[in-house]
py3Dmol code that shows the C-alpha trace and the ligand (Angstrom):
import py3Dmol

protein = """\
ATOM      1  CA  UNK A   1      12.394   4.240 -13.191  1.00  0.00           C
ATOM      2  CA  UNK A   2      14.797   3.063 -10.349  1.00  0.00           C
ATOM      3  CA  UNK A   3      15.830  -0.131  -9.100  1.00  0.00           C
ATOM      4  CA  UNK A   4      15.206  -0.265  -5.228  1.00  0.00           C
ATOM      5  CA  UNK A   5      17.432  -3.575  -4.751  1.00  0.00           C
ATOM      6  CA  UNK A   6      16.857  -6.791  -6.700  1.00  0.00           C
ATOM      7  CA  UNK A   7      12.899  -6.775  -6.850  1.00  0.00           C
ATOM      8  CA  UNK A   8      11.401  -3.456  -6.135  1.00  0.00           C
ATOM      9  CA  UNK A   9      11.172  -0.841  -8.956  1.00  0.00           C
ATOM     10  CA  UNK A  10      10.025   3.071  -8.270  1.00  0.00           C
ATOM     11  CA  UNK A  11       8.009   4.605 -11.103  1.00  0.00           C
ATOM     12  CA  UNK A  12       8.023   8.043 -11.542  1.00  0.00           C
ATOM     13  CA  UNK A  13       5.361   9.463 -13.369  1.00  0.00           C
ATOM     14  CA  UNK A  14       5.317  13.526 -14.841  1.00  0.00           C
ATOM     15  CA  UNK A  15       2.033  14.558 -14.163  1.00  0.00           C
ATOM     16  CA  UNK A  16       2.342  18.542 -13.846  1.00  0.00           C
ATOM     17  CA  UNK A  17      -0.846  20.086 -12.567  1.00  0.00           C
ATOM     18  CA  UNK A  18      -2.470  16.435 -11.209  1.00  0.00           C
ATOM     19  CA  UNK A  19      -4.214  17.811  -7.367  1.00  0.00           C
ATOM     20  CA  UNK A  20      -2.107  17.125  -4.865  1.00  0.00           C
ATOM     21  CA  UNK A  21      -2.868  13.232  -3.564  1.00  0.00           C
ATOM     22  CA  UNK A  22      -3.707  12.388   0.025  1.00  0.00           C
ATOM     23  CA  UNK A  23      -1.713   9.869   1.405  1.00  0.00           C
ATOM     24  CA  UNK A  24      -3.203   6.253   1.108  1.00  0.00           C
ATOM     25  CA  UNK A  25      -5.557   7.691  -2.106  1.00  0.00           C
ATOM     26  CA  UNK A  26      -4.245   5.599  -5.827  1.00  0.00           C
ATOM     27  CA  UNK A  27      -4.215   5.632  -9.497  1.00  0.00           C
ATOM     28  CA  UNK A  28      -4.956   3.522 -12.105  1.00  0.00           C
ATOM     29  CA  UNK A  29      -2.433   3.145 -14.639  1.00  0.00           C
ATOM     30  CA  UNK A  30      -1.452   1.401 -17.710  1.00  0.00           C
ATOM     31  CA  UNK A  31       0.944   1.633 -20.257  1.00  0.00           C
ATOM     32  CA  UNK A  32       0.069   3.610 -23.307  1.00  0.00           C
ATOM     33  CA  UNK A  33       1.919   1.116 -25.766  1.00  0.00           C
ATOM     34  CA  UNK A  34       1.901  -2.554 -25.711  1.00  0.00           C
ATOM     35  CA  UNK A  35      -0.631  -2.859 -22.873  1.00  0.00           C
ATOM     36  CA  UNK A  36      -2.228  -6.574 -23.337  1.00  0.00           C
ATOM     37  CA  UNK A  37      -1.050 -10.137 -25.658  1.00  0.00           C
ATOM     38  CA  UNK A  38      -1.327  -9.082 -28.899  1.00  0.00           C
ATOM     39  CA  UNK A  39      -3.391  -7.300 -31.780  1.00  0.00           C
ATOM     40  CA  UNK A  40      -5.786 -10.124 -31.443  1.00  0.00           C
ATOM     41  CA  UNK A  41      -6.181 -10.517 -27.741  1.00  0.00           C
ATOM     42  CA  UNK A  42      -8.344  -8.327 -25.333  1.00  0.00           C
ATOM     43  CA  UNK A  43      -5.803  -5.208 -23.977  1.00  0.00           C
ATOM     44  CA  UNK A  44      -5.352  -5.676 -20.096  1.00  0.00           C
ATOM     45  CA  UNK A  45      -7.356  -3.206 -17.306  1.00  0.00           C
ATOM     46  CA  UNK A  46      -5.235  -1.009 -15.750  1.00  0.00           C
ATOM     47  CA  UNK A  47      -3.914  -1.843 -12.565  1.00  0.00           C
ATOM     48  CA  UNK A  48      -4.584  -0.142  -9.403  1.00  0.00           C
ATOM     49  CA  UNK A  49      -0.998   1.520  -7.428  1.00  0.00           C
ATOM     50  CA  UNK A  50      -0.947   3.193  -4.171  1.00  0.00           C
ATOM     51  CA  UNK A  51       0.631   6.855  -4.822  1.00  0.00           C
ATOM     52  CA  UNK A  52       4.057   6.493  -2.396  1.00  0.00           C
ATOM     53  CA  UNK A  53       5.615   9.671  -3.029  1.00  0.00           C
ATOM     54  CA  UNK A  54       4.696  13.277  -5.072  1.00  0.00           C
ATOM     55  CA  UNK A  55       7.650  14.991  -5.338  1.00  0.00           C
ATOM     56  CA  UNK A  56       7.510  18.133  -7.165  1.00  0.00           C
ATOM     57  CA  UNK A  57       5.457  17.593 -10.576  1.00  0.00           C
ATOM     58  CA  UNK A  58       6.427  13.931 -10.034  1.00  0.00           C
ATOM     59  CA  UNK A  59       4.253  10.832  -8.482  1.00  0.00           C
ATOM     60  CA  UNK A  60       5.690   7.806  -7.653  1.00  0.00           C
ATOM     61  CA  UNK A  61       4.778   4.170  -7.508  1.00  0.00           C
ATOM     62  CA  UNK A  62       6.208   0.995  -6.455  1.00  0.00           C
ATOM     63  CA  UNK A  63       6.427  -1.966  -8.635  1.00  0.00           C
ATOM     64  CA  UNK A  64       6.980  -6.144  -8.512  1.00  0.00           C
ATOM     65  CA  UNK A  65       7.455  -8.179 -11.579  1.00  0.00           C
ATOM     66  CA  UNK A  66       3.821 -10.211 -10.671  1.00  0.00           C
ATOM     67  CA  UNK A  67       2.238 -10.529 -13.415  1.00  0.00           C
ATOM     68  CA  UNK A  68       1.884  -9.753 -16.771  1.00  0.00           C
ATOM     69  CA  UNK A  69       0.636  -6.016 -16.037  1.00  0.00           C
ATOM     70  CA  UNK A  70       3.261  -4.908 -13.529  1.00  0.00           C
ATOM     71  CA  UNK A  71       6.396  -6.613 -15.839  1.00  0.00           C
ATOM     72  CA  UNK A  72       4.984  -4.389 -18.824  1.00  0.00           C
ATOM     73  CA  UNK A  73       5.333  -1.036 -16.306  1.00  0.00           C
ATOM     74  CA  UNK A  74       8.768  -2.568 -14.965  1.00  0.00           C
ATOM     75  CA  UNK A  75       9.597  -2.539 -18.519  1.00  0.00           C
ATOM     76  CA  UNK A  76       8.824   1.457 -19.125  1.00  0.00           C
ATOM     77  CA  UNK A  77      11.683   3.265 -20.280  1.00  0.00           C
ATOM     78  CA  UNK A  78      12.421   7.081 -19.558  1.00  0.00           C
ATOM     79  CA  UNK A  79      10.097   9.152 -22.140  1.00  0.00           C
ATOM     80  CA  UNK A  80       7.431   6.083 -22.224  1.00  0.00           C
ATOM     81  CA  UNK A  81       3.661   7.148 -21.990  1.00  0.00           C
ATOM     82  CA  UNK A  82       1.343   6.244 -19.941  1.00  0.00           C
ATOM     83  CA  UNK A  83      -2.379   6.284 -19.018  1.00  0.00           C
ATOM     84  CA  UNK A  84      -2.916   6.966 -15.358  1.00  0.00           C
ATOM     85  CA  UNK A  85      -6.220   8.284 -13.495  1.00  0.00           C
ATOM     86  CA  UNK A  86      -6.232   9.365 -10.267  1.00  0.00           C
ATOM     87  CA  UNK A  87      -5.514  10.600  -7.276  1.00  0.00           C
ATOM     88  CA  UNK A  88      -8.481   8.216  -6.337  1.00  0.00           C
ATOM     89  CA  UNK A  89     -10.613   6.815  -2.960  1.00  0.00           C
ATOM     90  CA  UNK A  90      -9.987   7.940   0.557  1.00  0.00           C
ATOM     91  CA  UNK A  91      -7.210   7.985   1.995  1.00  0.00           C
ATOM     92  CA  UNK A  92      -5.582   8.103   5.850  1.00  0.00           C
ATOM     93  CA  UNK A  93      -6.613  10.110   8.586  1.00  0.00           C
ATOM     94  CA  UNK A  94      -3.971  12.206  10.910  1.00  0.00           C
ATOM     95  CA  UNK A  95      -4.188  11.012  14.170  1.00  0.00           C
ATOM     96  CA  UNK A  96      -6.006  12.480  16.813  1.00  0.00           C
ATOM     97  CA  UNK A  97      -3.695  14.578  19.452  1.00  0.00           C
ATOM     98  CA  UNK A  98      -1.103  13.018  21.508  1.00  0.00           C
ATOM     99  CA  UNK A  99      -1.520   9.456  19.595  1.00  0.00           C
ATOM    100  CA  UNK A 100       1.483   8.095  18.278  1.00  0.00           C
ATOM    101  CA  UNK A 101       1.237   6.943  14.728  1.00  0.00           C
ATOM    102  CA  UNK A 102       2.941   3.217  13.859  1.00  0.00           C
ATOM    103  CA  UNK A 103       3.222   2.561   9.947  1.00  0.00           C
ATOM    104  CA  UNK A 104       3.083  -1.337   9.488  1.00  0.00           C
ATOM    105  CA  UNK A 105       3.961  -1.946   5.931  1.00  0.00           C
ATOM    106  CA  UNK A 106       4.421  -5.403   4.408  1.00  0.00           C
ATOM    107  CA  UNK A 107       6.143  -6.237   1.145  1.00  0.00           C
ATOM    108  CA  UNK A 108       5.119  -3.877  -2.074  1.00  0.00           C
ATOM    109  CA  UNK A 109       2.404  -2.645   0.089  1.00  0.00           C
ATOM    110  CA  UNK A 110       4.521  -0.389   1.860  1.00  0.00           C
ATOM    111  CA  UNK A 111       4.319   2.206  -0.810  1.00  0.00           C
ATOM    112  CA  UNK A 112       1.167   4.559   0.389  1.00  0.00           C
ATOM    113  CA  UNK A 113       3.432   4.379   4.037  1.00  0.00           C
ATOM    114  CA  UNK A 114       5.688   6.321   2.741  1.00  0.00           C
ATOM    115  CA  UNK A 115       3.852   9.343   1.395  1.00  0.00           C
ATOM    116  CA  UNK A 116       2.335   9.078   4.899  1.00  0.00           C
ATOM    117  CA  UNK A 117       5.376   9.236   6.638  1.00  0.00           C
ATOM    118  CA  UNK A 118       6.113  12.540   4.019  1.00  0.00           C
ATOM    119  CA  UNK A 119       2.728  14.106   5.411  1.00  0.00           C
ATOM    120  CA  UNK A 120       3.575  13.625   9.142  1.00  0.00           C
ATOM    121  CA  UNK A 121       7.018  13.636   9.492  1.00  0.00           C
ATOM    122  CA  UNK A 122       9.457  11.192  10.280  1.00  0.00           C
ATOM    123  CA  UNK A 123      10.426  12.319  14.004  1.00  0.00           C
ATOM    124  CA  UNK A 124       6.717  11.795  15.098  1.00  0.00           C
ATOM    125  CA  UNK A 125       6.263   8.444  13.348  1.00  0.00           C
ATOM    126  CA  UNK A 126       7.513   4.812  14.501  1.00  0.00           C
ATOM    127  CA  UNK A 127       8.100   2.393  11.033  1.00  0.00           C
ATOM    128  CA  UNK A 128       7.911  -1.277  10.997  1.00  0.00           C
ATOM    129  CA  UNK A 129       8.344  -2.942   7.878  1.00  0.00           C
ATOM    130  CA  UNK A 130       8.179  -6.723   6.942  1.00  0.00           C
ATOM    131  CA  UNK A 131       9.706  -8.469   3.911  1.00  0.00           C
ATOM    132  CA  UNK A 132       9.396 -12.164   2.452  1.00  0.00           C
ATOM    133  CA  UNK A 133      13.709 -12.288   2.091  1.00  0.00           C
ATOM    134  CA  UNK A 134      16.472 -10.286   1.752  1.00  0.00           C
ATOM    135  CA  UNK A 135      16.158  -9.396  -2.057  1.00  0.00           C
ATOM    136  CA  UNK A 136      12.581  -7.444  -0.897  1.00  0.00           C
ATOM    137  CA  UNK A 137      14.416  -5.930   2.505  1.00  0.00           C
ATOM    138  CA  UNK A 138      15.945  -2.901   0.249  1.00  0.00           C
ATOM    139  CA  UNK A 139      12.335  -1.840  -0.314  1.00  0.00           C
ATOM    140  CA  UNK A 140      12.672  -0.080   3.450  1.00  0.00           C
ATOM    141  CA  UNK A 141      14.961   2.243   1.702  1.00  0.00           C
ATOM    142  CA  UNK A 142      11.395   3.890   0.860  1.00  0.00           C
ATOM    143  CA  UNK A 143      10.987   4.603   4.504  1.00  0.00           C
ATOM    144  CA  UNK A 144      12.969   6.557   6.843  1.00  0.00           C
ATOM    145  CA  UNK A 145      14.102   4.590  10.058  1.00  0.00           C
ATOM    146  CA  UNK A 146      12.724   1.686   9.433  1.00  0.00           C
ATOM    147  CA  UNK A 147      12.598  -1.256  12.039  1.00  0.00           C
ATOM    148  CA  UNK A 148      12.825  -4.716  10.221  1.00  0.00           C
ATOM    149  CA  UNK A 149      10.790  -8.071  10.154  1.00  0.00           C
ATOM    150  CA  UNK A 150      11.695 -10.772   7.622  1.00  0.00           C
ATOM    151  CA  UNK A 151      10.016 -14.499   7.184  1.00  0.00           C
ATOM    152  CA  UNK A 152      13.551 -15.804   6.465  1.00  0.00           C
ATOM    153  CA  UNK A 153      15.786 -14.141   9.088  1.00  0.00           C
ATOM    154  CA  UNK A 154      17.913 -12.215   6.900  1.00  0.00           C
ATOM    155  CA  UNK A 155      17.255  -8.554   8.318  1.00  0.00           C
ATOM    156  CA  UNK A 156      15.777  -7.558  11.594  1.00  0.00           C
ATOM    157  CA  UNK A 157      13.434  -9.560  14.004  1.00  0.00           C
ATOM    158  CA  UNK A 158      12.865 -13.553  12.219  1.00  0.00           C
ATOM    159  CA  UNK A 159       9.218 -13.413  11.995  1.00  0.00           C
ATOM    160  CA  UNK A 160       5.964 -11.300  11.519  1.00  0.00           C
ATOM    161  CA  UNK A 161       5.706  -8.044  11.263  1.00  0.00           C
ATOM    162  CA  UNK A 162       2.946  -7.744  13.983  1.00  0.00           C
ATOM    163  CA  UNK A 163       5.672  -9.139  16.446  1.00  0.00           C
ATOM    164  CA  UNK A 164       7.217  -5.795  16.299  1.00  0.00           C
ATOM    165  CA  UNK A 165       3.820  -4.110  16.658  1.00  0.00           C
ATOM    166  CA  UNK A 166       2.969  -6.174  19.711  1.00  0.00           C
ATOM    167  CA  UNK A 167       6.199  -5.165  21.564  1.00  0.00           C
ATOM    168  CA  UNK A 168       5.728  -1.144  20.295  1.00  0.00           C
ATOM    169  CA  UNK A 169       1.737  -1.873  21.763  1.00  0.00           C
ATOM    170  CA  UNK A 170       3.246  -3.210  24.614  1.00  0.00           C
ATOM    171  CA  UNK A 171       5.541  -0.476  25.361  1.00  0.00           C
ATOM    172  CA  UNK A 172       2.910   2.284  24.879  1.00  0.00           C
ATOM    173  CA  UNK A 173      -0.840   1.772  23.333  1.00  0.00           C
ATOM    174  CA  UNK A 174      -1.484   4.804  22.863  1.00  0.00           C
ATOM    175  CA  UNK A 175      -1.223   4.941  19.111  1.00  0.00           C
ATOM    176  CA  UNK A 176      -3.002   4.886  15.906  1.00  0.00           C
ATOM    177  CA  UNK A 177      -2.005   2.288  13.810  1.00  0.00           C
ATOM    178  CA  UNK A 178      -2.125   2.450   9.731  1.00  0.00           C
ATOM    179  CA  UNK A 179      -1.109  -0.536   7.919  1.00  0.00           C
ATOM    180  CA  UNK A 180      -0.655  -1.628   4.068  1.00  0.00           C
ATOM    181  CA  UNK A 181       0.482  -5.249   3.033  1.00  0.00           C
ATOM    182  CA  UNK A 182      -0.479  -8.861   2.293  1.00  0.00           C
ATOM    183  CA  UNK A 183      -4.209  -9.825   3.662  1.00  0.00           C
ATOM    184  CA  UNK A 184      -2.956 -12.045   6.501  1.00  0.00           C
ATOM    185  CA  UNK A 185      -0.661  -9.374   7.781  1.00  0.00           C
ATOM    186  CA  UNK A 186      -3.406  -6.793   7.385  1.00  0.00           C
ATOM    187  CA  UNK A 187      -5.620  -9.663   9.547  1.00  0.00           C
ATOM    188  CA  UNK A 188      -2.638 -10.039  12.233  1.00  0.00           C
ATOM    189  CA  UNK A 189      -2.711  -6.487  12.479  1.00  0.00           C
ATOM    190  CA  UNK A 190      -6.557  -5.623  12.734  1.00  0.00           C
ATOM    191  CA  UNK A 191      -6.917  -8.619  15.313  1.00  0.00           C
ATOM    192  CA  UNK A 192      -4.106  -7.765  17.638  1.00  0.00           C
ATOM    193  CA  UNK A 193      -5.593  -3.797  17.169  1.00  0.00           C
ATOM    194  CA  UNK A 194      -8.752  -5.111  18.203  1.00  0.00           C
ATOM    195  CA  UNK A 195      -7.709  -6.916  21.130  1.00  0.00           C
ATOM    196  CA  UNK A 196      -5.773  -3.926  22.354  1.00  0.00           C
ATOM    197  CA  UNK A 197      -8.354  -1.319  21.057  1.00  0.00           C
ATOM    198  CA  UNK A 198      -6.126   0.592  19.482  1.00  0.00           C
ATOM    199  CA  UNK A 199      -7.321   2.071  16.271  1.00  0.00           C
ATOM    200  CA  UNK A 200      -5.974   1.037  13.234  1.00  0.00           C
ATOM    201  CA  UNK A 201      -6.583   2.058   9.325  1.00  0.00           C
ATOM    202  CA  UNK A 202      -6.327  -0.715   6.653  1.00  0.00           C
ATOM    203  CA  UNK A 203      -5.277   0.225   2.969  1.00  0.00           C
ATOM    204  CA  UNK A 204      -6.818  -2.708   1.603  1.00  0.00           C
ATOM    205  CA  UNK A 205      -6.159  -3.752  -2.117  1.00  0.00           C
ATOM    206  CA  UNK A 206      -8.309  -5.931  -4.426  1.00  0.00           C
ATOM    207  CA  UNK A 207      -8.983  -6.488  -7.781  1.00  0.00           C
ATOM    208  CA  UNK A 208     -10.066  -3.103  -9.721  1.00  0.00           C
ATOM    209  CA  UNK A 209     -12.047  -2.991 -13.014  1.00  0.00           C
ATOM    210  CA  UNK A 210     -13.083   0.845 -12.820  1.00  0.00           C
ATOM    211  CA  UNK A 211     -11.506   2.446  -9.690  1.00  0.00           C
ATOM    212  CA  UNK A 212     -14.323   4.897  -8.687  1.00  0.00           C
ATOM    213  CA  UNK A 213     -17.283   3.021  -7.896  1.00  0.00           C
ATOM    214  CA  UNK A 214     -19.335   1.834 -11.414  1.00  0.00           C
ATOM    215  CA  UNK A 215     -17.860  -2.385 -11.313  1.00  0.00           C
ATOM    216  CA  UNK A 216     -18.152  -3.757  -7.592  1.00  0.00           C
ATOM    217  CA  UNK A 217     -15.524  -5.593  -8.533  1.00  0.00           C
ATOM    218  CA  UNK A 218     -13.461  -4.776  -5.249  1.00  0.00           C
ATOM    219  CA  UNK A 219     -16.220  -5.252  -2.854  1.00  0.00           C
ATOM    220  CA  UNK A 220     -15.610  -6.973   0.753  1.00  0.00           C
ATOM    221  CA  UNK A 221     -17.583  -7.519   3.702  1.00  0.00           C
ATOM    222  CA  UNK A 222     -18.348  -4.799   6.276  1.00  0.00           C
ATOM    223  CA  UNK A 223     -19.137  -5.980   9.769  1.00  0.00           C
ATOM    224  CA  UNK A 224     -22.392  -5.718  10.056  1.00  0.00           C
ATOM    225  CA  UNK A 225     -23.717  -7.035   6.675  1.00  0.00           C
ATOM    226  CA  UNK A 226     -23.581  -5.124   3.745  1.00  0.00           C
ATOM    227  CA  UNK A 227     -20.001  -4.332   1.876  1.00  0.00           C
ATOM    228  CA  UNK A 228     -17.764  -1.541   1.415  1.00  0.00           C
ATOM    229  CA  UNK A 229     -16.429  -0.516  -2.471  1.00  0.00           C
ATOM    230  CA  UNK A 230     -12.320  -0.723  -1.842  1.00  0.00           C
ATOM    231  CA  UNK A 231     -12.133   1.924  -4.493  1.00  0.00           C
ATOM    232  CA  UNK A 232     -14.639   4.422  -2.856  1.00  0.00           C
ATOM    233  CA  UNK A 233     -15.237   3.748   0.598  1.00  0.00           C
ATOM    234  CA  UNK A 234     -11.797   2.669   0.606  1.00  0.00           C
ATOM    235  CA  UNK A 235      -8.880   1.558  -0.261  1.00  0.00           C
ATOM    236  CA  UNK A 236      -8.139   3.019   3.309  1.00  0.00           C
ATOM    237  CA  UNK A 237     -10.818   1.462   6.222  1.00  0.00           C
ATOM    238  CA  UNK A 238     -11.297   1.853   9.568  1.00  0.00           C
ATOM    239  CA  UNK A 239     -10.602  -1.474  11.132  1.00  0.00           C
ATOM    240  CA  UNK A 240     -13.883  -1.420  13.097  1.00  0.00           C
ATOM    241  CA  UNK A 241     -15.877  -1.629   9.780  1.00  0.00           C
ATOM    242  CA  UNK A 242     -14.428  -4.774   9.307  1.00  0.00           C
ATOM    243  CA  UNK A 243     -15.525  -8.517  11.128  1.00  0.00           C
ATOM    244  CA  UNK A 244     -11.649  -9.488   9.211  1.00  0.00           C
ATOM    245  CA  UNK A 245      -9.563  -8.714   6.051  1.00  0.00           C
ATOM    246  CA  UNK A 246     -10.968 -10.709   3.010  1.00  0.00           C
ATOM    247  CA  UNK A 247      -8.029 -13.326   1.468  1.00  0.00           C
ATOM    248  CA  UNK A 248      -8.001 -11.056  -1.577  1.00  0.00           C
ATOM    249  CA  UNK A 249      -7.674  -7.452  -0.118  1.00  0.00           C
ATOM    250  CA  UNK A 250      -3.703  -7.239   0.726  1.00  0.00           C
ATOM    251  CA  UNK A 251      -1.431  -6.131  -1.299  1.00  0.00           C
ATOM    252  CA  UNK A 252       1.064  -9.126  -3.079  1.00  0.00           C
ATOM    253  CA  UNK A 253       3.477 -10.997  -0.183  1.00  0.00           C
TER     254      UNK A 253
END
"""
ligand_1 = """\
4
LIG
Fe -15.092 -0.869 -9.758
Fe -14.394 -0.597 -7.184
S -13.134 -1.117 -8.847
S -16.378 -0.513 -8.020
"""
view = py3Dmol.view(width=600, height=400)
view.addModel(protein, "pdb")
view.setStyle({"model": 0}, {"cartoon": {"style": "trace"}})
view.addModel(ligand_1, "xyz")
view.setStyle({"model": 1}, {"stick": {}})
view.zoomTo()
view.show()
């Protein structure tokens, strides 16, 4: 475990032999010891984390303190045990030839950007990250060459996220855009995507009981009618399957 500034936390997880993840695919995880309140009270379900980096035997996953769940990982000591399943759902697509590819990563959910950025190389991909307030801004450290958005002012452009992706748009459209972070960024993004047509894919996040299909606990709408399972059909989507991004598939502000 390493701090990355005052909020973030990147767990590292030995997993020798676990297949190689795509990027945007997750686990589920949990602690092995002390996982729930108590002998008496009903242990937690594990909670669902975007892979952001393998490195070697290694996979890595970013934390925030948010809840009772993620303090009991941000707790984990060197030699701790854990559960973890995965490398699980579908993740990004490369883009097609001679498309640009913009990573638009807000808050914690910029973890499954960065294996991304791994798989197709920094010098062909343009990074814009947003962050609540300076205490978060050290997350970008995940990312290489990272251009900066924060709510507050205190690093890079004072405002959204998508402000920077309307100016890259602006500058050149001809780009795929993939994009992890709270469900009103994820919205900003899809909508100003749409308007531009310029293809975008949406790791969503929602609440996760199983993780591969059996719950329907992480369902949201697909344009159209019907839904799509976040865990299976997801948690990355092609923009066009959706009408808009449910309030309660994006990743924590
Ligand atoms: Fe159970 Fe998706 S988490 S179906």
């Amino acid at each position: 475990m390493r701090a990355l500034g005052e909020v973030y936390r990147v767990l590292s997880v030995s997993d020798p032999g676990a297949p190689e993840p795509q990027p945007g695919q997750f686990a589920m995880i949990a602690a092995a010891a002390r996982w729930g309140g108590g002998e008496d009270e009903r242990p937690y379900l594990p909670r669902a984390f975007s892979i952001a980096r393998r490195a070697g035997e290694e996979s890595q996953f970013l934390l925030e303190d948010v809840g009772p769940g993620t303090r009991r990982l941000c707790e984990l000591k060197a030699g701790d045990e854990l559960w973890a399943l995965g490398p699980l759902g579908v993740g990004f697509t490369a883009p097609s030839q001679g498309r640009r590819a913009i990573l638009v990563g807000g808050g914690v959910g910029i973890a499954p950007l960065a294996i991304l950025q791994d798989a197709l190389g920094v010098d062909t991909t343009t990074v814009l990250l947003g962050f609540r307030d300076a205490p978060r801004t050290a997350g970008a450290e995940l990312l290489s060459g990272a251009h900066l958005a924060s709510d507050d002012g205190s690093a890079g452009h004072h405002g959204p996220v998508t402000d920077l992706l309307a100016e890259e748009l602006g500058r050149d459209a001809h780009a795929v855009v993939y994009a992890c972070g709270p469900s009103g960024m994820l919205e900003a993004v899809r909508a100003l995507c749409a308007t531009r047509t310029v293809p975008a894919q949406l790791a969503l996040e929602a609440g996760m009981a199983c993780g591969y299909g059996a719950c329907f606990g992480c369902a949201v709408p697909r344009r159209g009618g019907g839904y799509l399972r976040v865990c299976v059909d997801g948690p990355v989507i092609d923009a066009a399957e959706l009408e808009h991004v449910d309030e309660h598939a994006g990743a924590v502000a």
